[in-house]
C-alpha positions as CSV (number, residue, x, y, z in Angstrom):
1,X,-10.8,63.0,46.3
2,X,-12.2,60.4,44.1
3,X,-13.0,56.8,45.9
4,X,-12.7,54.8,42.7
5,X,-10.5,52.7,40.8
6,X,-8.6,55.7,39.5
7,X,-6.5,58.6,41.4
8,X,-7.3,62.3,40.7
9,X,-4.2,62.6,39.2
10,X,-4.6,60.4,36.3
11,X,-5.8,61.2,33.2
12,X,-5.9,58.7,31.1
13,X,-9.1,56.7,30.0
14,X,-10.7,55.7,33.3
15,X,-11.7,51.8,33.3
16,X,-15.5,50.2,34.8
17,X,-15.2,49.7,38.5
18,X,-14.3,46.0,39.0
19,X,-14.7,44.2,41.8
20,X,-12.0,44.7,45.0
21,X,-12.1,41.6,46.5
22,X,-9.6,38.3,46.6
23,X,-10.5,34.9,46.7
24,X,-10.6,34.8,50.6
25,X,-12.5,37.8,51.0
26,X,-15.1,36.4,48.6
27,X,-14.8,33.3,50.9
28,X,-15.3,35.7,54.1
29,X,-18.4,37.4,52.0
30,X,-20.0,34.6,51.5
31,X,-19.8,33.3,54.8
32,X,-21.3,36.7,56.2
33,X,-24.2,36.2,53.3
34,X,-24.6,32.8,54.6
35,X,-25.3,33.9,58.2
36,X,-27.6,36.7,57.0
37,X,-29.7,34.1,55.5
38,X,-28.8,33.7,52.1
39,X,-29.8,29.9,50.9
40,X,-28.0,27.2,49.4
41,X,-31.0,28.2,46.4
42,X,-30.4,31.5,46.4
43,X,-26.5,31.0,46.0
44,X,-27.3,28.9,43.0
45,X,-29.3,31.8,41.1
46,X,-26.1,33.6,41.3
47,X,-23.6,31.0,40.5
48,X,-23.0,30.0,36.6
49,X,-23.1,26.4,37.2
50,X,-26.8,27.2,37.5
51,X,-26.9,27.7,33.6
52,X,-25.3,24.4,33.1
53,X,-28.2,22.4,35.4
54,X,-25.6,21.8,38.3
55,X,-26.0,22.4,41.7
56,X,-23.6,25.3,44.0
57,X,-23.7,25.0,48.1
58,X,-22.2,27.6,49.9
59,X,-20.3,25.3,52.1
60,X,-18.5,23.9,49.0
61,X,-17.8,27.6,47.0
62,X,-16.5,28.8,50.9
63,X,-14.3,26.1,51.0
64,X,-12.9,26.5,47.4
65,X,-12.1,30.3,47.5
66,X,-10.6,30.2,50.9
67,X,-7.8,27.8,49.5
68,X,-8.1,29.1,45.5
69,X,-5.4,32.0,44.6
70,X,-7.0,34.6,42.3
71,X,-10.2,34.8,40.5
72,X,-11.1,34.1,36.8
73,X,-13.5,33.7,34.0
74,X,-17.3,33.5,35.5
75,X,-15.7,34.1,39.1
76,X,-15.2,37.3,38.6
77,X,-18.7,37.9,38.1
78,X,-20.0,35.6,40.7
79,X,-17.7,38.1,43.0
80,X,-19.4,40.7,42.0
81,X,-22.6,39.9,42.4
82,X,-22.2,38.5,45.7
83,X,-20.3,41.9,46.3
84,X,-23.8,43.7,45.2
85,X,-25.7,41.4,47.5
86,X,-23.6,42.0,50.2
87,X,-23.6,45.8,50.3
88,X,-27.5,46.0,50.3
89,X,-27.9,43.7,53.0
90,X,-25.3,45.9,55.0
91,X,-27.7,49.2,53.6
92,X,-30.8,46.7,55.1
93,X,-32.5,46.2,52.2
94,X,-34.7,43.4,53.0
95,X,-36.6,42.6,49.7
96,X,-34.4,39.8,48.8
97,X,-35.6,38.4,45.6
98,X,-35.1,41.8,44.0
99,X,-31.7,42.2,45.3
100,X,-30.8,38.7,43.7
101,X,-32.5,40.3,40.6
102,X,-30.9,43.0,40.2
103,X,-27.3,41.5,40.5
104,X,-28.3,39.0,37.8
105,X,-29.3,41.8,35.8
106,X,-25.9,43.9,36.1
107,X,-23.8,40.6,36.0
108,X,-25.7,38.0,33.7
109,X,-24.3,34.7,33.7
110,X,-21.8,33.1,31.9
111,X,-20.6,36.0,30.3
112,X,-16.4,34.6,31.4
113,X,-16.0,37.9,33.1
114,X,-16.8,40.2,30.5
115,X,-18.2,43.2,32.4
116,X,-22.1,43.7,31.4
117,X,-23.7,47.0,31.3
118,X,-24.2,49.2,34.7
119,X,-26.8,52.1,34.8
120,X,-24.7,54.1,32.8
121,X,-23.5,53.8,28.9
122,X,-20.7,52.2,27.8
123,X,-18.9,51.2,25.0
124,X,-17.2,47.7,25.1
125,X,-14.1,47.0,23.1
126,X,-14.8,43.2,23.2
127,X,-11.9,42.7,25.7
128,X,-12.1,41.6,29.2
129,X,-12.9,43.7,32.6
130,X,-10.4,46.5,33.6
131,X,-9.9,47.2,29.4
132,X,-13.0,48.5,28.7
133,X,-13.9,51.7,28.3
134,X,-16.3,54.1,29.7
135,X,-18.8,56.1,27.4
136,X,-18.2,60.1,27.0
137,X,-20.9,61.3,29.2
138,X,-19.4,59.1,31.9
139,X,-17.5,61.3,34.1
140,X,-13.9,60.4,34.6
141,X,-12.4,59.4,38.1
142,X,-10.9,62.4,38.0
143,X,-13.9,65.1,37.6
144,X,-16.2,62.9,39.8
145,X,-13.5,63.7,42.6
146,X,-13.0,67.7,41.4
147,X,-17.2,67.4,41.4
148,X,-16.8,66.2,44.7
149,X,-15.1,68.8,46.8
150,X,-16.9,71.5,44.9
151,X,-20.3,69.9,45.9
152,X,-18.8,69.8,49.3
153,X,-17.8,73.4,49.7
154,X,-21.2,74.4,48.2
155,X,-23.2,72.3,50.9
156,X,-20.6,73.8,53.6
157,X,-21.3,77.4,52.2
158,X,-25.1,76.5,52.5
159,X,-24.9,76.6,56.0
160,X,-23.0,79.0,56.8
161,X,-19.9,78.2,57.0
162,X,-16.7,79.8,54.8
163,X,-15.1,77.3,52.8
164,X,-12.5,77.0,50.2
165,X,-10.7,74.8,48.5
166,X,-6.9,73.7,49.6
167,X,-4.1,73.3,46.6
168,X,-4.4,70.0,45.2
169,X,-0.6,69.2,46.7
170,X,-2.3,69.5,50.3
171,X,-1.6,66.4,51.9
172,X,-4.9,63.9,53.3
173,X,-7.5,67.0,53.6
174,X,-9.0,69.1,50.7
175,X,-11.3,71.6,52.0
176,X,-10.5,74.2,55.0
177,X,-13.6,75.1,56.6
178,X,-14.7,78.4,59.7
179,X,-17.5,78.2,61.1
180,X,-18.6,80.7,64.4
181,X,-15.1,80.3,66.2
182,X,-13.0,76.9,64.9
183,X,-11.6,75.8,61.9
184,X,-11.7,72.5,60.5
185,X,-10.3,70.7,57.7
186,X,-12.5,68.4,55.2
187,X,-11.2,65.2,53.2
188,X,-13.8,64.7,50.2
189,X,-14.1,60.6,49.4
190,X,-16.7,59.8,46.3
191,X,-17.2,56.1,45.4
192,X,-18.9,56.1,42.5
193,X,-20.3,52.4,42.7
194,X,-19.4,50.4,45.8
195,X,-19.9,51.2,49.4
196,X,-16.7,51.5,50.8
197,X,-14.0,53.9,51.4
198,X,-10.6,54.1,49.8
199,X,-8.8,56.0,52.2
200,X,-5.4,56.0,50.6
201,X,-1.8,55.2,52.3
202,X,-1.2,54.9,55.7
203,X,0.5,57.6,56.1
204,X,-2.0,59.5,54.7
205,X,-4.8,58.3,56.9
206,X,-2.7,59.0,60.1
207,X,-3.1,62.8,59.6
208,X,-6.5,62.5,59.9
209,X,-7.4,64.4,62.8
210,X,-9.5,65.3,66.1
211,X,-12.1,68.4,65.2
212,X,-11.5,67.4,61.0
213,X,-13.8,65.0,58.6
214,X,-14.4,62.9,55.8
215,X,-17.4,63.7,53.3
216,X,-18.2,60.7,51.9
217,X,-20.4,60.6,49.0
218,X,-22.0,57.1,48.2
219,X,-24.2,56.1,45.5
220,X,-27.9,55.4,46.6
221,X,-28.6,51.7,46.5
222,X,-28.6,49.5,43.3
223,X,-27.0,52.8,41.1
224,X,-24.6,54.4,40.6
225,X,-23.4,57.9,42.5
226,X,-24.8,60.9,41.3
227,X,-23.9,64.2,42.5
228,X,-26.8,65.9,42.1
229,X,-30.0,66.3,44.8
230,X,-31.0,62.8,45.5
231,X,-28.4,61.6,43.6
232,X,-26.3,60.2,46.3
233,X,-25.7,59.6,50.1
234,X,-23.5,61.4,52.2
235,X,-21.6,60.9,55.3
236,X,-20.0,63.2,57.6
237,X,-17.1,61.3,59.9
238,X,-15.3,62.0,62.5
239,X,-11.5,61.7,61.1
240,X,-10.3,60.7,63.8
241,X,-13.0,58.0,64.7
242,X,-12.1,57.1,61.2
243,X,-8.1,57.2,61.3
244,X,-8.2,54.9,64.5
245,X,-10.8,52.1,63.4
246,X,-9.2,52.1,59.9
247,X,-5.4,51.6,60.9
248,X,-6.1,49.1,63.6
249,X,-8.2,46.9,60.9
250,X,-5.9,47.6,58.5
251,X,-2.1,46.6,60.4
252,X,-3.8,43.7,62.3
253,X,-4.8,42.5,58.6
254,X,-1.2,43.0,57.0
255,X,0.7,42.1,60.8
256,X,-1.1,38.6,60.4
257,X,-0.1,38.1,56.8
258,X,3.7,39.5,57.7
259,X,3.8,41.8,54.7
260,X,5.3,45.2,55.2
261,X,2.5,48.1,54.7
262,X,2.4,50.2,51.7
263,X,-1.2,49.5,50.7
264,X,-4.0,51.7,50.3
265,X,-6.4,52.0,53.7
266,X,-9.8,50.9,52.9
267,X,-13.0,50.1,54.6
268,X,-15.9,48.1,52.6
269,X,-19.0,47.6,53.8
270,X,-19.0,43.8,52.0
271,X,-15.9,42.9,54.2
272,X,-17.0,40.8,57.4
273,X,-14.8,42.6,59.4
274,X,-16.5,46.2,58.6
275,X,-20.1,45.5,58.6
276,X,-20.7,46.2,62.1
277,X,-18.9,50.0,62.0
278,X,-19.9,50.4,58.4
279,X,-24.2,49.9,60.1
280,X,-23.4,51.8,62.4
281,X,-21.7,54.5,60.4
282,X,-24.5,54.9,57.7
283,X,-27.2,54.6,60.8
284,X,-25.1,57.4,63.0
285,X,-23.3,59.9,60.5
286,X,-25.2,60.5,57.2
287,X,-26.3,64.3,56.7
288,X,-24.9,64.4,59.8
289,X,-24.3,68.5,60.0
290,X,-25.1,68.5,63.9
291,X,-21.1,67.3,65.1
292,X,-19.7,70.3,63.0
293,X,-18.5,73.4,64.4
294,X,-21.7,76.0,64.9
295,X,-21.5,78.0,61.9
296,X,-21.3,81.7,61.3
297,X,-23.6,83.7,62.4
């Protein structure tokens, strides 16, 4: 199943990936970036009052999106570049200049929001983010997600294992697998841009299961995924390791804000309170064939 900004389901014109973040999580990202050692100066290369000769502090932008309501104009870039920041610090990148660098690049300032060309082609209608459109050769949310689970059963046949596709009604997995003597069940996630997982409704994620797992298919650092050799990262989770860390994040989150559930499960790796598992996630379980079932013989 695709991880993106569309289902696999819809077939419409898919839109660029826009940041997922509110105000307060961009509040909470910045606070993380802030104890990872981004400066007051660095903040300032990233923030459009830059352009303008003014100064930005951290303290102050902190302050101002924990109590602001959405995000707008230049915001929404400034979101996503800290977003970008955020993710390769998690990936521990450590070159910082050039990750400032490259988020200027994707997201030059003062452009009010108007998304800016990622390592892909696009063709802009001159309106804002989430009404642009993708160019042809870009795949659609849809296909990257078919692509997906195809790769998936091809590097599961690779090793020996018999695998086939479920119908695309079956609900939370997509892939049954054999191997030597169990059976197991695969759920296919692709993000095509950002790290993170978008695991899909509640009830969903509670099937996931002992002895099943998640493929996750993440794009390599400053690009975007490519399903091809080298093209992306992989990770091979536990579901239920998954399920469990997921739903208690995710109904202590929605319990403290007394909403009712009914949004989709997600785990980003620029979220403060995922950074930790999401480390130790891409340290422990990428390419991580060895927790499988032994395969046929």
């Amino acid at each position: 199943m695709v991880d993106d900004v569309q289902s696999r389901n819809n077939l419409g014109p898919p839109t660029i990936p826009s940041v997922v973040m509110t105000p307060s999580e961009l509040s909470q990202c910045l606070e993380t970036l802030r104890a990872a050692g981004l400066t007051n100066e660095d903040f300032a290369r990233l923030h459009h009052f830059s352009e303008k000769g003014r100064k930005a502090y951290l303290s102050d932008a902190i302050s101002y999106f924990r109590a602001t309501k959405s995000l707008k104009g230049n915001n929404l870039d400034l979101a996503e570049r800290c977003m970008y920041v955020g993710v390769q610090f998690a990936l521990n990148r450590t070159h910082k200049e050039q990750i400032l660098s490259e988020a200027l690049a994707r997201w030059p300032l003062n452009q009010g929001g108007l998304q800016t060309p990622l390592p892909v082609a696009f063709a802009k209608s001159g309106t804002r983010r989430g009404n642009e459109r993708r160019a042809t050769t870009q795949p659609s949310s849809k296909k990257l997600g078919d692509d997906g689970e195809e790769l998936a059963v091809s590097l599961l046949a690779s090793r020996g294992y018999t695998a086939e596709l479920l119908s695309k009604n079956f609900p939370t997995y997509d892939i049954q697998a054999s191997g030597e003597s169990n059976d197991f069940l695969v759920s296919v996630k692709v993000a095509r841009l950002h790290q993170h997982l978008r695991l899909g409704s509640r009830k969903s994620v509670s099937r996931l299961s002992d002895g099943n797992f998640i493929f996750a298919f993440l794009a390599n650092p400053s690009s975007e995924v490519d399903l091809v050799p080298g093209g992306y990262r992989l990770l091979i989770l536990p579901a239920a390791e998954v399920r469990d860390y997921a739903l208690s994040v995710h109904d202590a989150y929605w319990s403290a804000k007394g909403k009712a559930d009914g949004f989709s499960v997600m785990i980003k790796a620029y979220d403060p309170r995922h950074i930790d598992v999401w480390q130790r996630w891409t340290a422990s379980y990428q390419d991580a064939w060895r927790q499988l079932p032994t395969p046929k013989a």
